[in-house]
C-alpha positions as CSV (number, residue, x, y, z in Angstrom):
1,X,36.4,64.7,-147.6
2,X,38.6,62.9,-145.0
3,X,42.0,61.3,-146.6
4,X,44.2,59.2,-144.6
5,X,47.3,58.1,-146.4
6,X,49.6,55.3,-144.7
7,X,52.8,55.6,-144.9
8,X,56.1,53.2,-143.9
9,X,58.8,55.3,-142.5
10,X,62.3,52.9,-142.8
11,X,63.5,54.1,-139.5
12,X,61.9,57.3,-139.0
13,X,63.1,58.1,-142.7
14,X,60.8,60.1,-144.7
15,X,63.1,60.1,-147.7
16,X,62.4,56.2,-147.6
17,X,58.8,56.3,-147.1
18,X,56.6,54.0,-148.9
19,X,53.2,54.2,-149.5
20,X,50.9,51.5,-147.8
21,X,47.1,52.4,-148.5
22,X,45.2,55.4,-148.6
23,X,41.2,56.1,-147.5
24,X,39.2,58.4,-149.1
25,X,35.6,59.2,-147.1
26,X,33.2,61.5,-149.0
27,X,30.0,63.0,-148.1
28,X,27.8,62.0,-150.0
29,X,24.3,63.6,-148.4
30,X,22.0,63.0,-145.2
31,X,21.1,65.5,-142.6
32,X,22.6,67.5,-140.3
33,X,22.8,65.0,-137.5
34,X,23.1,62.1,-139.9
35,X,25.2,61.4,-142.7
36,X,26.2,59.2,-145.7
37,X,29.8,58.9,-146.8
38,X,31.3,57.2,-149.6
39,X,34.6,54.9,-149.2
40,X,37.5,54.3,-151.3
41,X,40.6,52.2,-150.5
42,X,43.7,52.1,-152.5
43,X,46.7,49.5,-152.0
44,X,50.6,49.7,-151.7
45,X,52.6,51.5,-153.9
46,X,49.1,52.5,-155.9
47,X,47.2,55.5,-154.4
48,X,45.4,56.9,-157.2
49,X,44.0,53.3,-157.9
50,X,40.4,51.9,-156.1
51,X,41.0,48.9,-154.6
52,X,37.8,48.6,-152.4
53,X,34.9,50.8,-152.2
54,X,31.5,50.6,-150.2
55,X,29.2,53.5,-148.4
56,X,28.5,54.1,-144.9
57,X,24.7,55.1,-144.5
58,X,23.0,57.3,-141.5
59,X,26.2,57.7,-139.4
60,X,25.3,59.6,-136.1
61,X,28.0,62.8,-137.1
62,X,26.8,65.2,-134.6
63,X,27.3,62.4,-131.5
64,X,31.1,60.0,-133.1
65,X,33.6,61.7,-134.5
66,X,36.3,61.1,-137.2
67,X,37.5,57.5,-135.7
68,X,34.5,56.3,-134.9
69,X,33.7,57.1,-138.9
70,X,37.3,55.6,-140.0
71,X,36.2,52.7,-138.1
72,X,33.0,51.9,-139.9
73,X,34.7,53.1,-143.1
74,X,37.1,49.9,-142.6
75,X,34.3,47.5,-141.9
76,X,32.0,48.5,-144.3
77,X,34.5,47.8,-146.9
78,X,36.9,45.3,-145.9
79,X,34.5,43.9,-142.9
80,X,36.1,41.9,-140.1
81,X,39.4,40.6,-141.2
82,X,40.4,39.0,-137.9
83,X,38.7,36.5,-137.6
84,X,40.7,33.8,-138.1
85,X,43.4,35.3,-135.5
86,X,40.3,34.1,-132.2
């Protein structure tokens, strides 16, 4: 499992942090050039709650690597957020 926890750091301070969001990606099967992950999102200040959750299906593991699967981990479940900003 791949867990990325965002953090705010008050000017550098880690005694001040505060937690922003957290994603959870889970293997959830496939092959072994192909795999299928499971996706949770949590909001601020709640990281042990599910906020969002989807699945990513048939990613290419063996040719993108962890960002390329945080990327598609974010559109599969929150999907294209900026558009609006164009």
């Amino acid at each position: 499992m791949l867990k990325i926890t965002l953090e705010l750091l008050p000017k550098g301070s880690e005694a001040n942090k505060r937690h922003l969001g957290t994603i959870e990606i889970a293997n959830t099967g496939g092959t072994l050039t192909r795999g299928n992950y499971r996706v949770r999102l949590s909001k601020r200040g709640k990281p042990n709650q599910i906020w969002k959750e989807g699945e990513i299906i048939s990613f290419p593991r063996k040719r993108r690597g962890a960002y390329d699967l945080l990327y598609r981990a974010l559109a599969a479940v929150v999907g294209d957020r900026n558009e609006e900003a164009r």
